[in-house]
C-alpha positions as CSV (number, residue, x, y, z in Angstrom):
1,X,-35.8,29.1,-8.2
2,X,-38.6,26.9,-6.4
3,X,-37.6,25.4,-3.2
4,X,-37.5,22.0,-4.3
5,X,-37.6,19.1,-0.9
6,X,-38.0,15.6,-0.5
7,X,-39.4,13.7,2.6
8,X,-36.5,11.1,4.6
9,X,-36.4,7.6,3.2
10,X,-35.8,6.3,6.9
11,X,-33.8,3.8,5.2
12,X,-29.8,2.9,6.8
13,X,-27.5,3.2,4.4
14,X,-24.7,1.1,3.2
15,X,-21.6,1.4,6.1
16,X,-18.7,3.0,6.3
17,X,-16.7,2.1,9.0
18,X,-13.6,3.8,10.7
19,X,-11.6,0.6,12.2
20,X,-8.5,2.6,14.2
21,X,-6.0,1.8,16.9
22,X,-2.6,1.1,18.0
23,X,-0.1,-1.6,16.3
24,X,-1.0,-4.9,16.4
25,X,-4.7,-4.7,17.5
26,X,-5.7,-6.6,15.0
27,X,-7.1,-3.7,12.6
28,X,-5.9,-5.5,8.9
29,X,-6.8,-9.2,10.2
30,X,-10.1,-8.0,11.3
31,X,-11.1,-6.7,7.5
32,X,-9.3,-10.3,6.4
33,X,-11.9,-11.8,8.5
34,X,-14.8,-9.8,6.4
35,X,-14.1,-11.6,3.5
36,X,-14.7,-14.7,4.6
37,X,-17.7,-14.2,5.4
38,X,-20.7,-15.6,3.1
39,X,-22.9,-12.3,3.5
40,X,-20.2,-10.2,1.6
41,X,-19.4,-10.2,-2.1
42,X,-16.1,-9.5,-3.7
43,X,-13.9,-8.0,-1.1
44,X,-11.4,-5.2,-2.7
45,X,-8.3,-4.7,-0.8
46,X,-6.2,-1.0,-1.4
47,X,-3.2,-1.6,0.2
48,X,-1.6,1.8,0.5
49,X,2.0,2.9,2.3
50,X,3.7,0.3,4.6
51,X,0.5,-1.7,5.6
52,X,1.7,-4.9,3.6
53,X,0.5,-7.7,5.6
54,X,-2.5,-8.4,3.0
55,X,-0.7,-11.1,0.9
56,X,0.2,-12.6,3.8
57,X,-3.3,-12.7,5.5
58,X,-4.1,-14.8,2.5
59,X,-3.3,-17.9,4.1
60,X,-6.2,-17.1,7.0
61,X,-8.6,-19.9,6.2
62,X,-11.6,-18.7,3.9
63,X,-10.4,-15.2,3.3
64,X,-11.0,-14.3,-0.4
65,X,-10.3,-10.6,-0.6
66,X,-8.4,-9.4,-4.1
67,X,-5.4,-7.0,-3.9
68,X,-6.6,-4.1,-6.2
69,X,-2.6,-3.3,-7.8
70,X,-1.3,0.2,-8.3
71,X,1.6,2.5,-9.0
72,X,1.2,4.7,-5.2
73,X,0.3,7.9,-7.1
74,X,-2.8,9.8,-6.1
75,X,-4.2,9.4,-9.7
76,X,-3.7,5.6,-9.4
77,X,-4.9,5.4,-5.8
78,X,-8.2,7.3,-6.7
79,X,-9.0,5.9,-9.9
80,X,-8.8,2.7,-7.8
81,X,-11.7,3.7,-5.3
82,X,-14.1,4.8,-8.4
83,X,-13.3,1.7,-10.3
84,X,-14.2,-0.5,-7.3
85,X,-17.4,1.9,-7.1
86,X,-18.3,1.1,-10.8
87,X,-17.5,-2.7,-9.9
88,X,-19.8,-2.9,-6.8
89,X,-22.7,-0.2,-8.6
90,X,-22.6,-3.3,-10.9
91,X,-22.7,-5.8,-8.6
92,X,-25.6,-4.5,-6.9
93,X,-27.8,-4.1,-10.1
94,X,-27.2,-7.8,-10.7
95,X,-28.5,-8.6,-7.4
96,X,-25.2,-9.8,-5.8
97,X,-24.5,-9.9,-2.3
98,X,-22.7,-6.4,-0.8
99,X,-19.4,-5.6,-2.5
100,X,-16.3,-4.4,0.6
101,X,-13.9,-2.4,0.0
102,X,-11.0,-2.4,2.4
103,X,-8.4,1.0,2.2
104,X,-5.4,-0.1,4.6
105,X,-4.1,3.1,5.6
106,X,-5.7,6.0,5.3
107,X,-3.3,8.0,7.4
108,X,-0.6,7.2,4.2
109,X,-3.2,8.6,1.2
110,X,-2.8,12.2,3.7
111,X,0.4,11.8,3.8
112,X,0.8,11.3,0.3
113,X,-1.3,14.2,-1.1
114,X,0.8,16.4,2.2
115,X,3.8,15.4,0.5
116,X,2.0,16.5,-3.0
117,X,1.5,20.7,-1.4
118,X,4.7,20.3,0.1
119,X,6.4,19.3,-3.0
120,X,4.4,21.9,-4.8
121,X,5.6,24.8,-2.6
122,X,9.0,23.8,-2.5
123,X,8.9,25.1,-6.1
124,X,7.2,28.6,-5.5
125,X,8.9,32.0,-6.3
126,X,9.6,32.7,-2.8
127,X,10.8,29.2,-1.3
128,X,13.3,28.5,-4.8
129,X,14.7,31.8,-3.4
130,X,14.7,30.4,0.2
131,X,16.5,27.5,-0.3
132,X,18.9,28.9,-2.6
133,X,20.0,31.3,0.0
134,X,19.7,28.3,2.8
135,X,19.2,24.6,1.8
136,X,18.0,23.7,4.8
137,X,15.4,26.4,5.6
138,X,12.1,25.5,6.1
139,X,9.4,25.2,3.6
140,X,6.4,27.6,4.1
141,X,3.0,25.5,2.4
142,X,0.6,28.3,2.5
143,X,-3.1,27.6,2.7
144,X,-3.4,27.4,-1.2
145,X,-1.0,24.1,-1.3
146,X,-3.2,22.9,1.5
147,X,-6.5,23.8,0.3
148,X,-5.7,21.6,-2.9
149,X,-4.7,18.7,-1.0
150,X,-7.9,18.8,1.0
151,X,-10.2,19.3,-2.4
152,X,-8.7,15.9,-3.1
153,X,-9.3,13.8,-0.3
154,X,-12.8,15.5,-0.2
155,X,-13.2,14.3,-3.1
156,X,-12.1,10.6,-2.1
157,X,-14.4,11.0,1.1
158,X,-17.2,11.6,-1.8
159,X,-16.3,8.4,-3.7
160,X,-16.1,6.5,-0.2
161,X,-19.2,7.6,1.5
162,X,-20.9,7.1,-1.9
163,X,-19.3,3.2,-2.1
164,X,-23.3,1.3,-2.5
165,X,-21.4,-1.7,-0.6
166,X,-19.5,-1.9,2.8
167,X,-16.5,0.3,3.2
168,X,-13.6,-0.6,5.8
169,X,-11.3,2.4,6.3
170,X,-8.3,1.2,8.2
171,X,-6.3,3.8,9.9
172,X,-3.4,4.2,12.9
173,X,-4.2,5.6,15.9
174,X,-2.3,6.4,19.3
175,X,-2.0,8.7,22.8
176,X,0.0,11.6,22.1
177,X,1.1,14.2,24.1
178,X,-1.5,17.3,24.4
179,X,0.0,20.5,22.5
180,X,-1.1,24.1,23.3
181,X,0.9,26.7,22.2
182,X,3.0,24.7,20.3
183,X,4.0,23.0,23.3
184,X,3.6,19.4,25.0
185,X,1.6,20.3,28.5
186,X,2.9,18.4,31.3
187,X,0.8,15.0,32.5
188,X,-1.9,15.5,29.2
189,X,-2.4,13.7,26.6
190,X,-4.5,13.7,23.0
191,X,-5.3,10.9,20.8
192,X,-4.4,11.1,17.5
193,X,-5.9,9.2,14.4
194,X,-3.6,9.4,11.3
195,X,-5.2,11.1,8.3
196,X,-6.4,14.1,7.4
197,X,-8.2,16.3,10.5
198,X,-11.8,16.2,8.4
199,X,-11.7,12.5,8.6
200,X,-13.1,11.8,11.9
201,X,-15.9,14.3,11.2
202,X,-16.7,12.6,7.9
203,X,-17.4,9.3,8.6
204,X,-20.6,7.6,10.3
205,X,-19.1,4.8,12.3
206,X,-15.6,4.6,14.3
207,X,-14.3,1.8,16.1
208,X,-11.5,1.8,18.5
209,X,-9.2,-1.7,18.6
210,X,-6.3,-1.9,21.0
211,X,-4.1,-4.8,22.1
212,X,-5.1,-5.0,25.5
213,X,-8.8,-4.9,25.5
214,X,-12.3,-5.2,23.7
215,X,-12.7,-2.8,21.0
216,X,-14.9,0.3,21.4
217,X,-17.7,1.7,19.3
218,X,-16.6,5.3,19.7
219,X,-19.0,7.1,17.2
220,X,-22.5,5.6,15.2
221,X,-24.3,8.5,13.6
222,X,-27.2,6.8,13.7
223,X,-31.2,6.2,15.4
224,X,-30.2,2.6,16.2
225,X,-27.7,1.5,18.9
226,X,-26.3,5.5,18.6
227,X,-23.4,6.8,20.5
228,X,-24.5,10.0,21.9
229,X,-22.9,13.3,23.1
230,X,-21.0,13.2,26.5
231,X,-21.6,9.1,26.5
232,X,-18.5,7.5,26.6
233,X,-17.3,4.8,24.3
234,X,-18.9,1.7,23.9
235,X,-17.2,-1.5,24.5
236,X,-18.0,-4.0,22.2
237,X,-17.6,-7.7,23.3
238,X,-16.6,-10.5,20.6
239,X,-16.4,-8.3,17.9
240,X,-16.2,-9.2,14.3
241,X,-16.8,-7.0,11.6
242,X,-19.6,-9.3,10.1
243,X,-21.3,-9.3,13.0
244,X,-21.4,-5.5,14.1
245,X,-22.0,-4.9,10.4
246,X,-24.9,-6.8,10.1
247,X,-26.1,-7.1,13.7
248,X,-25.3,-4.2,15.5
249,X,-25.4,-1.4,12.9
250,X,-28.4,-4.0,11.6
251,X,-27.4,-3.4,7.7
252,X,-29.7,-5.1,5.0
253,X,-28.2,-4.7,1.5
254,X,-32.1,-5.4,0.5
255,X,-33.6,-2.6,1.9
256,X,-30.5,-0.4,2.6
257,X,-30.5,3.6,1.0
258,X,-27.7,4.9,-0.6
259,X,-26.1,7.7,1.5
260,X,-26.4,11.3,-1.0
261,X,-23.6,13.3,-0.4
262,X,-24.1,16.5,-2.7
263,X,-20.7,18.6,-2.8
264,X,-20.4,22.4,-2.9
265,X,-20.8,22.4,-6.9
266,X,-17.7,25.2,-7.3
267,X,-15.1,24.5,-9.6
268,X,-13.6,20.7,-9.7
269,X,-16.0,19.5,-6.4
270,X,-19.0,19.8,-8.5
271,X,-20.8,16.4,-8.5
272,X,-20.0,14.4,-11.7
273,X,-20.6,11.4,-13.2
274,X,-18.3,8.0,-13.5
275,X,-16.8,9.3,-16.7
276,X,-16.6,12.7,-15.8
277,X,-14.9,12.1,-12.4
278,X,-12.2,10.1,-14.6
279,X,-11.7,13.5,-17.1
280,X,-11.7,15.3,-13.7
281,X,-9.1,13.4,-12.6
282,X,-6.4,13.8,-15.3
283,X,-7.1,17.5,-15.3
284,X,-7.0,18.4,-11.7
285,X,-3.6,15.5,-12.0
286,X,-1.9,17.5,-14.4
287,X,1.5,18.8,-14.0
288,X,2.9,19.6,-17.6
289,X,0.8,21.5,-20.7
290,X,0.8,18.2,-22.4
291,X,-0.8,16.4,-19.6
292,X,-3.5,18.8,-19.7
293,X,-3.6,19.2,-23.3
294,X,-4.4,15.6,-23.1
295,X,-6.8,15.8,-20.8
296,X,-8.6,18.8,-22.5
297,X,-9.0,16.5,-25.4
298,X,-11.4,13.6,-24.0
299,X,-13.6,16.0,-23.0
300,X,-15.4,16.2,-26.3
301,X,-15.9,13.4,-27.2
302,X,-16.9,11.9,-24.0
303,X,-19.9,14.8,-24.8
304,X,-20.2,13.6,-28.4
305,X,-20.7,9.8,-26.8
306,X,-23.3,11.0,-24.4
307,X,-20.7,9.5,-21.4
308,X,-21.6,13.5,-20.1
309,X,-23.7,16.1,-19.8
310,X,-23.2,19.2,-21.4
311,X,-22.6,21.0,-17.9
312,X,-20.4,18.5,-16.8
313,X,-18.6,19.4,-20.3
314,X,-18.7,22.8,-19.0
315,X,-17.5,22.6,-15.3
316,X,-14.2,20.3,-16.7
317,X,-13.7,23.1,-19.8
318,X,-13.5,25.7,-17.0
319,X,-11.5,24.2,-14.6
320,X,-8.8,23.2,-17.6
321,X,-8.7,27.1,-17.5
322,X,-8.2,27.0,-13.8
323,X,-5.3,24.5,-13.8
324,X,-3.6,26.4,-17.5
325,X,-1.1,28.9,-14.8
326,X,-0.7,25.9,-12.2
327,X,1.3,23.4,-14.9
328,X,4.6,23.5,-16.0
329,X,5.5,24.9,-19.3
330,X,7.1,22.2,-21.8
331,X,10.0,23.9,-23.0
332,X,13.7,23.2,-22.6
333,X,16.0,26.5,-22.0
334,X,16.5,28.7,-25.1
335,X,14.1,26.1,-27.0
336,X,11.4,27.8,-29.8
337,X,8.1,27.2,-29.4
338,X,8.1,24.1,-31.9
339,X,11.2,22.6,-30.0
340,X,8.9,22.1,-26.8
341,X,9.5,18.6,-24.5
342,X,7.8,17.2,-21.8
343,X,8.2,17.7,-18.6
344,X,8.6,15.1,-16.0
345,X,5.0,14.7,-13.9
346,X,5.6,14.9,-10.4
347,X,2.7,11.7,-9.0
């Protein structure tokens, strides 16, 4: 296969901004703030564990974010993300001004898909054994459970650092005791951000808001205003979102690129399209044969429509083979095979 290369655009793309700290720093009023603001579009607000203050940050004067509603399963929670990218992908072709999209917490979408392996293992060969010989032994999630929960929030990292509008990721962060060894050393501490470990890495821009202070640019991955190895964090005076968004990280929805974040194409991270990420999504969320079953059948005729390509057809037709051992049969005890019922999904 030729090499195939491109030159740099040079262009800065649309943000994606880490907004972290301790409680009540002001993390949630900051994004309410955002939306005020007549440089931004239609402000979407995922509200997400027990961060509930949006409806009541409503009554801040000028805010005019929308509470996008959900059930609090991953499929709902996800599915919320790529519909607010279809929503803002249209927004842009119209010419409107930047769509935001505002997830408050992230650290509760970890623990939710943590709860997801753990839930999962519970119910393998040798922890039903476990636990039936000690209820209260603990639950060994092998790297398997774990290496499915991270494919999913990779692939909601995708869909966020993809977002062609301004992206606010609101998480909780503190000072923690340092661990070594499995042990707290004496007079050290850490810092902990609540999400999963990757998440740091993964975004561009990280600011650090506390109670007792300005907040602090701790990372930009970026040529302008850049915080640089072995530089210590930036303090940023009179901060507003609006303002470092559009003045200090100097965004320009005119002439902004869109970031291209090309996934390792094996199995269900292969990059899709809208319609195929939705089929993905009910496959990869499948618990029961009928779920998949389901699933199995929109596949076709999304291909018959043109909604996707025939290798998209052929990555979600082989990773319905994947998933076929990993969901539960549909059969009650002693049933015959025509006597088959479903099976409670597990979200």
């Amino acid at each position: 296969m030729a090499l195939k290369t491109r030159k740099p655009t040079g262009k800065i793309p649309p943000p994606v901004v880490l907004v972290e700290g301790d409680e009540g720093a002001g993390k949630s009023w900051s994004a309410a703030i955002l939306s005020a603001s007549d440089k931004v579009g239609r402000t979407f607000w995922l509200q997400v564990g027990t961060e509930v203050t949006a409806d009541e940050y409503g009554l801040i004067e000028g805010v005019r974010y929308e509470i996008i509603e959900h059930d609090g399963s991953w499929r709902a929670i996800y599915g919320a993300v790529v519909d607010a990218k279809t929503e803002a992908e249209q927004a842009r072709k119209r010419g409107e001004k930047p769509t935001v999209l505002v997830i408050d917490q992230m650290g509760a979408i970890w623990d939710l898909l943590s709860e997801w392996a753990y839930n999962r293992a519970k119910g393998s060969t040798s922890n039903v054994k476990k636990l039936a010989a000690d209820p209260n032994a603990e639950i060994d999630i092998t790297s398997n459970y774990w290496n499915d929960a991270t494919a999913r929030w990779r692939k909601l990292m995708t869909t966020v650092l993809t977002f062609p509008g301004i992206v606010v990721l609101l998480a909780r962060g503190r000072e923690t005791a340092l661990i070594e060894n499995g042990k707290p050393v004496n007079g050290k501490k850490d810092y902990r951000v609540e999400g999963q470990k990757g998440m740091a890495f993964d975004v561009p821009v990280w600011v650090r808001m506390t109670r007792d202070g300005n907040p602090v640019l701790v990372k930009r991955r970026s040529v302008h205003n850049a915080v640089l190895p072995n530089q210590r964090p930036r303090a940023l005076p009179g901060f507003t979102l609006e303002k470092f968004i559009f003045e200090t990280l100097q965004y320009d929805p005119a002439t902004a690129g869109d970031r291209e974040v090309v996934p390792l194409a094996a199995g269900d991270d292969a990059p899709l399209s809208v319609a195929a990420s939705v089929i993905d999504l009910a496959i990869t969320s499948a618990t029961t044969e009928r779920e998949l079953r389901a699933a199995h059948g929109k596949v076709k005729p999304a291909l018959d429509k043109g909604d996707i390509s025939q290798a998209e057809a052929a990555t979600l037709w082989a990773l319905v083979n994947d998933r076929k051992p990993q969901v539960a049969p549909e059969v009650t005890p002693n049933a015959t095979p025509n006597e088959r019922q479903p099976v409670e999904a597990v979200a």
